[in-house]
C-alpha positions as CSV (number, residue, x, y, z in Angstrom):
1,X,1.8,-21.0,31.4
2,X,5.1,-20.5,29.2
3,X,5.4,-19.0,25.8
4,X,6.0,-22.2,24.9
5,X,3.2,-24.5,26.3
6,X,1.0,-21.1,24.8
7,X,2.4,-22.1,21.7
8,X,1.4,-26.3,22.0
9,X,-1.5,-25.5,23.2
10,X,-2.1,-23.0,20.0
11,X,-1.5,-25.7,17.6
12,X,-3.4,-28.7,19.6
13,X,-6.5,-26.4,19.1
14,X,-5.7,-25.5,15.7
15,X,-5.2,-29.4,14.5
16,X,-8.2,-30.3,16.2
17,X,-10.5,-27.9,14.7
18,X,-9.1,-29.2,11.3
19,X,-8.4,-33.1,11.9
20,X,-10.7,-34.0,14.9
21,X,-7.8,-34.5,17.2
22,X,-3.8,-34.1,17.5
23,X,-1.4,-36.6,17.4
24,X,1.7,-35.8,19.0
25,X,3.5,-36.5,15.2
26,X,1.5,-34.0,14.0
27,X,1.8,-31.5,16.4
28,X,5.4,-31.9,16.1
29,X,5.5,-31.5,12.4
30,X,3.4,-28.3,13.0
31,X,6.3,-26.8,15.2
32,X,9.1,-28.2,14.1
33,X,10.2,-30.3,17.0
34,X,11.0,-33.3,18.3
35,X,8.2,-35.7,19.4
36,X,9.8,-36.3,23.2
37,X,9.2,-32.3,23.1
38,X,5.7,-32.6,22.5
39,X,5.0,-35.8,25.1
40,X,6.8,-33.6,27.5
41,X,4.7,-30.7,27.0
42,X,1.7,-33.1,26.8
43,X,2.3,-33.9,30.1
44,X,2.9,-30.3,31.5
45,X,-0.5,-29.3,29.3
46,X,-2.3,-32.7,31.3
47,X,-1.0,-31.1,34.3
48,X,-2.6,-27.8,33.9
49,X,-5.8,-29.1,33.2
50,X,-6.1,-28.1,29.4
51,X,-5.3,-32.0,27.6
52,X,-6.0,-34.8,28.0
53,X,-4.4,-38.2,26.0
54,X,-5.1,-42.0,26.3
55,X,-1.5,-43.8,25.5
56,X,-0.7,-43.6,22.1
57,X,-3.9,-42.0,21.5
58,X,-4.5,-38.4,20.1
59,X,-4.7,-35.3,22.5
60,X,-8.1,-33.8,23.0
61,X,-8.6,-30.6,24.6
62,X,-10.4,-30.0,27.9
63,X,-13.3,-27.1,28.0
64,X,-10.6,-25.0,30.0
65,X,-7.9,-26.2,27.5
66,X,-10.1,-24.8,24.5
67,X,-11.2,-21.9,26.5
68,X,-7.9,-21.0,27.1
69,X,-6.6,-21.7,23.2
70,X,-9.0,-19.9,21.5
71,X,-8.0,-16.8,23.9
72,X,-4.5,-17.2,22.5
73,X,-5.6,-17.7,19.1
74,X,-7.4,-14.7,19.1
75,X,-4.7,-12.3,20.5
76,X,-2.5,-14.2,17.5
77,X,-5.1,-13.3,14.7
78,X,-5.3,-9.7,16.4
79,X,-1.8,-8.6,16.1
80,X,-1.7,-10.7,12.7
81,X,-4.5,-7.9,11.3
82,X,-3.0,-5.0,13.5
83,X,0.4,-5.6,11.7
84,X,-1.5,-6.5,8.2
85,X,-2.7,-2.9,8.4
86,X,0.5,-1.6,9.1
87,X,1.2,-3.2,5.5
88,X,3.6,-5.9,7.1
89,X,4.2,-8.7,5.0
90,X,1.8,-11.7,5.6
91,X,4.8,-13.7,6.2
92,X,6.7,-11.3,8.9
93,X,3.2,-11.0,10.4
94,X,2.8,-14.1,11.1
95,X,5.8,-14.6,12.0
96,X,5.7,-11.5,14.4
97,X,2.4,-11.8,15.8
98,X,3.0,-15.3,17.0
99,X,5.7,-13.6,18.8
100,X,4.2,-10.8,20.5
101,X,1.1,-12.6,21.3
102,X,2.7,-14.0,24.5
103,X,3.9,-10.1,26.0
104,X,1.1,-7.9,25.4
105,X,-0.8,-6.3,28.5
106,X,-4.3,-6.7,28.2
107,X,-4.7,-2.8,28.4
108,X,-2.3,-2.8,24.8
109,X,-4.5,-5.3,23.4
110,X,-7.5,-3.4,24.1
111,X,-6.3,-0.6,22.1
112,X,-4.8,-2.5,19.3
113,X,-8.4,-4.2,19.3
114,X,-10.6,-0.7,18.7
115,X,-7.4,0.1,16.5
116,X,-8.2,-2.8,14.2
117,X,-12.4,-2.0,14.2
118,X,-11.8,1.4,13.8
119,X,-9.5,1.2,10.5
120,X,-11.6,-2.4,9.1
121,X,-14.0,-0.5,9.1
122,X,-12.6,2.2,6.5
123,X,-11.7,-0.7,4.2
124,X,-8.0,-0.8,5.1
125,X,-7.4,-4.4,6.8
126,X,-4.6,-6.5,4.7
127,X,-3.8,-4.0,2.3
């Protein structure tokens, strides 16, 4: 899957654990593109197995399509605390964990994982 279908399938989840579903206008308001971009990456989500949509209907998320969202979520919120600790702006770690979410090896994110525990623990997460 592409950073970018990552990224709509991010969201989908996200909107759907706060709305119930996700309209393609509001998925599109989430990332700041054009609604054709998000029917067309519908489409390629549908063809993965991870959406599903009636016409004009909101998309829902499949058990593999949530499986696979909450995976990327979790990586995202990760690095978002990893770079928190390294007392990056909330802003810029957003910003930069959404980013490097996509790249990591799963042997990095291991590390940067008993990283985070080991130094929440000592009362040092987000400050």
């Amino acid at each position: 899957m592409t950073n970018s279908l990552e990224d709509y399938l991010e969201t989908i989840y996200l909107l759907v654990q706060a709305n119930g579903g996700a309209r393609v206008r509001d998925v599109a308001l989430a990332l700041h593109v054009k609604m054709p971009s998000v029917i067309k990456a519908v489409l390629e989500l549908k063809k993965h197995g991870y959406v599903t949509q009636e016409p004009y209907g909101a998309v829902d998320l499949t058990e593999a399509g949530a499986r696979a969202a909450s995976e990327i979520l979790g990586r995202h919120t990760l690095l978002k605390k990893f770079l928190m600790l390294l007392k990056v702006s909330d802003e810029t770690a957003e910003k930069d964990a959404c980013a490097m979410e996509h790249f990591l090896s799963p042997e990095t994110l291991t590390r940067i994982t008993e990283f985070v525990k080991a130094n929440s623990r000592r009362g040092r997460a987000g400050r």
